[in-house]
C-alpha positions in Angstrom: 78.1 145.0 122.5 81.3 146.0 123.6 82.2 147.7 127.0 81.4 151.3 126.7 85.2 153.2 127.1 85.0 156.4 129.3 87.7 158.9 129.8 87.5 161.1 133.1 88.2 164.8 133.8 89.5 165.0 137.3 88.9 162.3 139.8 92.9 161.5 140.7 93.9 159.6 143.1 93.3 162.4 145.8 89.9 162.7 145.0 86.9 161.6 146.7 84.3 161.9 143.9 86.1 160.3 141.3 86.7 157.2 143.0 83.0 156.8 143.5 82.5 157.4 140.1 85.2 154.7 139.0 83.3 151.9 141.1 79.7 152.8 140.2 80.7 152.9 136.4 82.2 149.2 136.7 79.6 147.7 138.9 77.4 146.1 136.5 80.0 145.8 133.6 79.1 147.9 131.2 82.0 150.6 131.3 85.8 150.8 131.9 87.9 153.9 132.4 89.9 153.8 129.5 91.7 157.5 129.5 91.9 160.5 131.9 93.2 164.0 132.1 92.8 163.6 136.1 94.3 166.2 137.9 95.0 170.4 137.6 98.9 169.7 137.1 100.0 167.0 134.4 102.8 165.4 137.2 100.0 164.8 139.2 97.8 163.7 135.7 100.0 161.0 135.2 100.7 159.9 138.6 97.1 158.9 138.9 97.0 157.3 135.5 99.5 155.0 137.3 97.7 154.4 139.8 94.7 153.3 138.2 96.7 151.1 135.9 95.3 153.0 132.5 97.9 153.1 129.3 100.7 155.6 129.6 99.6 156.8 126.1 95.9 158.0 127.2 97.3 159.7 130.5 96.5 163.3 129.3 98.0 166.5 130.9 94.8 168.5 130.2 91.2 167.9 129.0 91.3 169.5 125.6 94.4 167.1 124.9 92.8 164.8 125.8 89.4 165.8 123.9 91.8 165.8 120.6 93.3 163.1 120.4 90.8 160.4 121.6 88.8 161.8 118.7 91.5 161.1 116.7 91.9 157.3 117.4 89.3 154.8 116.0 85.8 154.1 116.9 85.8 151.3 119.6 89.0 152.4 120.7 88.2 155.9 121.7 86.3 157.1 124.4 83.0 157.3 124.1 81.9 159.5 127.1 83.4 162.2 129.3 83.1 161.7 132.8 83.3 165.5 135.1 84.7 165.2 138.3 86.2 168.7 138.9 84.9 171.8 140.8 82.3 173.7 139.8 84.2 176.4 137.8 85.6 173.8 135.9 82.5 171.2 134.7 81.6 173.8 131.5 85.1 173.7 129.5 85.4 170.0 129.1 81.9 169.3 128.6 81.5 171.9 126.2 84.4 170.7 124.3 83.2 167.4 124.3 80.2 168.1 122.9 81.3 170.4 120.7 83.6 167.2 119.2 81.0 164.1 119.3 81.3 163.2 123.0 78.8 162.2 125.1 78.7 163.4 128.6 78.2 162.2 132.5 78.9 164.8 135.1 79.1 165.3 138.7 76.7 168.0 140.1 76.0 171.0 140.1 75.9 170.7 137.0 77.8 174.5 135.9 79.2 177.6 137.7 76.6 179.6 136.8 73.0 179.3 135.1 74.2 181.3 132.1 76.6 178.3 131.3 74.2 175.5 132.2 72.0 177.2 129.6 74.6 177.0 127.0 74.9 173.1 127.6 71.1 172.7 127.3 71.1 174.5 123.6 74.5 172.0 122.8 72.7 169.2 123.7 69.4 170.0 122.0 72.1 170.5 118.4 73.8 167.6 119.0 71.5 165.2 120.4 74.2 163.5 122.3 73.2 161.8 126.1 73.7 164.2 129.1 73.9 162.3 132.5 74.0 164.3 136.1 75.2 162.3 138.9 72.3 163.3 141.4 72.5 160.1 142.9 69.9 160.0 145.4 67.4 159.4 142.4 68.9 156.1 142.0 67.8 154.5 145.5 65.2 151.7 144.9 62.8 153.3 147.5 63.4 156.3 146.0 61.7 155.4 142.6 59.7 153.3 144.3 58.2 156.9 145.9 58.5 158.6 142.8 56.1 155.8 140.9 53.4 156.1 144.4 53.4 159.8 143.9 52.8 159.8 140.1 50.5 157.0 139.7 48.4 159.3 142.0 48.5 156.4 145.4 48.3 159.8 147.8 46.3 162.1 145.8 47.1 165.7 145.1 49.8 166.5 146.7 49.9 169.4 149.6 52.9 169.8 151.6 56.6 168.2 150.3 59.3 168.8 153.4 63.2 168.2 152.4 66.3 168.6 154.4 69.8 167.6 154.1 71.9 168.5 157.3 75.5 167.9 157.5 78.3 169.0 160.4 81.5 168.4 158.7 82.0 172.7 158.4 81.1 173.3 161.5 84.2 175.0 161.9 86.5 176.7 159.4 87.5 173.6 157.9 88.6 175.5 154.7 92.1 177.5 156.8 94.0 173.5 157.6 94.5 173.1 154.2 91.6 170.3 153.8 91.0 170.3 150.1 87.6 169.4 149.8 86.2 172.2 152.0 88.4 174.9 150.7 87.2 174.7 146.6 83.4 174.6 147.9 84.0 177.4 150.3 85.9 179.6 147.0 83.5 181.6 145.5 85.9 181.6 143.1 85.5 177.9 142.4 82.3 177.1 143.8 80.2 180.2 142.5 77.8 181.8 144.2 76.5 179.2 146.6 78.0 176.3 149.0 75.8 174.8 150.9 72.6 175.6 148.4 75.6 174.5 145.4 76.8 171.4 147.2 73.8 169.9 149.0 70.7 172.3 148.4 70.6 171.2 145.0 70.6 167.0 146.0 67.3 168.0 148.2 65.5 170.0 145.2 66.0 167.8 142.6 65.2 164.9 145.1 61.5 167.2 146.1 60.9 167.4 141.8 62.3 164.0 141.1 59.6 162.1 143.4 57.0 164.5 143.0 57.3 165.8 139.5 55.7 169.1 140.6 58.5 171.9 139.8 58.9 174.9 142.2 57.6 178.2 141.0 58.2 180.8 144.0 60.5 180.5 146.6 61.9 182.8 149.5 65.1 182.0 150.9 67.0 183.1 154.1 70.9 182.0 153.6 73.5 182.3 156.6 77.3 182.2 156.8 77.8 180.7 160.6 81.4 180.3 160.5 83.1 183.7 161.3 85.2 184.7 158.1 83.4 182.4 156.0 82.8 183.9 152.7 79.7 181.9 151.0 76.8 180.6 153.2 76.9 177.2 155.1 73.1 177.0 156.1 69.8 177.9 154.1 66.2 177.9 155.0 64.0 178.3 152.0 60.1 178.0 151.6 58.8 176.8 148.5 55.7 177.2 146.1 55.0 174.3 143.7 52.9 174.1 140.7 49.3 172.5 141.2 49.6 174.5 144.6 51.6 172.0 147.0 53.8 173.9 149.7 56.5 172.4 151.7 60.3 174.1 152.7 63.9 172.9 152.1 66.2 172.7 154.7 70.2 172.6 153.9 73.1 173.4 156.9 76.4 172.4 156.8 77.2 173.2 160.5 74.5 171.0 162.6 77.5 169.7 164.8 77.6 165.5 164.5 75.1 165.3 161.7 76.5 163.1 158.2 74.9 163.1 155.3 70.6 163.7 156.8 69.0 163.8 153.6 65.5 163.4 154.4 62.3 163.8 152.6 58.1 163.6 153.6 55.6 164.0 151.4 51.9 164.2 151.7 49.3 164.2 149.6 44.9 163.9 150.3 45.1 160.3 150.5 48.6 159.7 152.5 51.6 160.5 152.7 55.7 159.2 153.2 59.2 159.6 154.4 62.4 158.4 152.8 65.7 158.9 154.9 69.1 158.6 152.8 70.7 157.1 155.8 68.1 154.3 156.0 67.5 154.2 152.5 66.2 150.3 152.3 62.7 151.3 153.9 59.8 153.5 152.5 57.2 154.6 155.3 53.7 154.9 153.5 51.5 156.8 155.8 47.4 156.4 155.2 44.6 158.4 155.4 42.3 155.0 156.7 44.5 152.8 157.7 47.5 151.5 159.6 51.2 153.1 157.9 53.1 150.1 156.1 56.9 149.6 155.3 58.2 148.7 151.6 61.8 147.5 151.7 64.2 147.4 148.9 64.9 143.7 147.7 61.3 142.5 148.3 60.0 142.4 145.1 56.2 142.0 146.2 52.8 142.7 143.9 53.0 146.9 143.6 56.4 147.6 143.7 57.5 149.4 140.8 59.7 148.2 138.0 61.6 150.6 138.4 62.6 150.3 141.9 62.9 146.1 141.9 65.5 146.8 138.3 67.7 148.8 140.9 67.5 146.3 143.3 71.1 144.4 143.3 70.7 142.2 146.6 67.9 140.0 148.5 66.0 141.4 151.0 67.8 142.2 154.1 71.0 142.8 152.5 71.6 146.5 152.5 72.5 148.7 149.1 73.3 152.5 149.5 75.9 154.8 147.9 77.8 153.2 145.5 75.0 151.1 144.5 72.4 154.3 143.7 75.5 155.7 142.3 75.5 152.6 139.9 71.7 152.8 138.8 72.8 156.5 137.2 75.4 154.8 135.3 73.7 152.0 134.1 70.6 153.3 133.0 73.6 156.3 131.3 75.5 153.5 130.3 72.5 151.1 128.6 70.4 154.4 127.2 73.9 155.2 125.6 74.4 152.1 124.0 70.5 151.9 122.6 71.3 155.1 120.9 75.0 153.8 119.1 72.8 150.9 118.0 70.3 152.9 116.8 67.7 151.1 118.7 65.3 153.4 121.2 66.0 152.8 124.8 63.2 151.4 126.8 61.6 154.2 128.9 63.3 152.8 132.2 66.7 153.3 131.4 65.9 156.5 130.3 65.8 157.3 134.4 68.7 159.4 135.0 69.0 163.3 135.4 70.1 164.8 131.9 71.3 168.3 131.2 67.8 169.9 132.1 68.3 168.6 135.5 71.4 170.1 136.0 70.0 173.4 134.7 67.1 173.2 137.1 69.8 172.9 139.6 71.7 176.3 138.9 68.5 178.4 138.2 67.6 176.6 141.8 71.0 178.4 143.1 70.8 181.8 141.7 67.2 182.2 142.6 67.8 181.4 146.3 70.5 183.7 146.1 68.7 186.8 144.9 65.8 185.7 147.2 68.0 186.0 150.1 69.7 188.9 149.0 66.0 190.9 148.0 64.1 192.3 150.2 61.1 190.9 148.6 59.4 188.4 150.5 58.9 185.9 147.3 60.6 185.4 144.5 59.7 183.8 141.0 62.2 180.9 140.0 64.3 181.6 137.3 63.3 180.2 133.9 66.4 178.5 132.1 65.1 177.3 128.7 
């Protein structure tokens, strides 16, 4: 079958995010970026279109132009997906539109402004049956769903206590006053909504916590801080959690522990044993047990027990390390193959089908607004918000 075509929202050429997206949609050859309404002002629009070499006749000045007329063009030569890459406030229009017109959907996280619009996308998706991808790309590390298949095949027993952090120093100080674009739209509740930290990176460490265990949170109670003098939403969160089937653990976000990158980290421990993953050493899976010495799994190795899964996201030989892009890539690929199972009318095998869909992303902003209120409440626990 053909390349898939996709056609971005956002994700010009002074964007972070959308660059990542453009490599780990090419990587394994299944996509090209074929249109784009790419930036808030059509001048800028079409000076990225330039850039990135697409035709001057698909360089849109706004997403509902562009939403128009690719429908209007024939099949094989229009898009097929939408790809989000704007701020928060601004992922529900286009993808509501696309749906709404026959367009299937990957977007960056979270996954709305608010919950109220996530649900909305849930109910489209549910009419239209169309393929929802969410960009949490942590899911898409080998030793990730290498964890993930340990955990549910039952290798450490019941589970009891799941700890996640994600520490980060880059607004340490008030990044968002020197004009530095990336830290001014998360910082703008006007943009943002009503979390940062919990919005930006809070979300990455609970869907990481459900996506290995498969145990959602029930009850949580949340303590949120703004450090920063003058900052408006908070930039750290400490949050205790209460999973079904009785596990307990906490979720640790900051975005001022000065010299600290990108520390997603995550241990989970069950009767049996127990492990840590580390996002910046994301090749190696330490498996802790109960009667015996603690081994390490590393991507690439392909031995007896590893899980399909995790050796089908494994690009390189062992020793050779894979890490953003590439875990970026596995989304699209199992988005990208999934996609084109369902235009062939065939059924995609259950692997490819591993990649966080529109119930993901609503998880996510239920996640937000319940820390939120629990912050805000002077109760001590509160219940998560339902969403469906």
């Amino acid at each position: 079958m053909r390349k898939l075509n996709m056609g971005m929202v956002g994700g010009g050429i002074d964007s972070f995010i959308g660059a990542v997206h453009r490599m780990a949609a090419v990587m394994d050859g299944h996509i090209e970026t074929v249109c784009g309404a790419l930036s808030s002002t059509p001048e800028r629009s079409q000076k990225s279109g330039e850039v990135l070499g697409l035709d001057p006749s698909r360089i849109y000045d706004n997403y509902e132009e562009m939403i128009h007329k690719e429908k209007a063009l024939p099949d094989g030569e229009r898009m097929d997906f939408v790809c989000i890459v704007t701020p928060n406030n601004l992922h529900f229009g286009p993808a509501k539109l696309a749906l709404e017109n026959g367009f299937h959907i990957m977007s960056d996280k979270p996954m709305t402004y608010n919950l109220k619009e996530a649900i909305e996308l849930v109910h489209l998706v549910e009419k239209t049956g169309l393929v929802f991808g969410l960009t949490h790309n942590y899911t898409g590390y080998p030793m990730v769903k290498q964890a993930r298949a340990m955990v549910r095949n039952g290798e450490l027993g019941k589970i009891r206590k799941i700890a996640v952090e994600y520490f980060q120093g880059w607004l340490a100080t008030k990044l968002e006053d020197t004009n530095h674009k990336q830290a001014g739209w998360r910082t703008d509740p006007k943009q943002s909504g009503t979390a940062n930290c919990m919005g930006d990176i809070g979300t990455h460490a609970e869907n990481l916590a459900e996506y290995i265990t498969g145990l959602k949170i029930e009850s949580l109670c949340a303590d949120l801080s703004s450090f920063v003098s003058g900052r408006t939403l908070e930039d750290d969160g400490n949050v205790l959690l209460r999973f079904e089937g009785g596990a307990k653990g906490t979720l640790l976000a900051t975005q001022v522990a000065v010299g600290e990158e990108n520390g997603l980290n995550i241990r989970i421990y069950g009767e049996k044993g127990g492990l840590e993953w580390a996002q910046q050493e994301p090749n190696s899976l330490r498996i802790n047990w109960l009667d015996k010495p603690y081994e390490v799994m590393r991507t690439g190795t392909n031995f007896n027990g590893f899980a399909p899964t995790a050796v089908s996201s494994s690009r390189l030989p062992s020793g050779h390390p894979e890490g953003f892009i590439e875990a970026f890539a596995n989304l699209y690929k199992n988005f990208a193959l999934t996609l084109k199972a369902k235009m062939e009318g065939r059924k995609p095998e259950p692997e490819l089908l591993d990649f966080p869909t529109v119930y993901d992303g609503a998880r996510g902003m239920a996640f937000i607004e319940t820390v939120v209120e629990s912050s805000r409440s002077p109760e001590k626990w509160v219940k998560f918000k339902e969403y469906v």
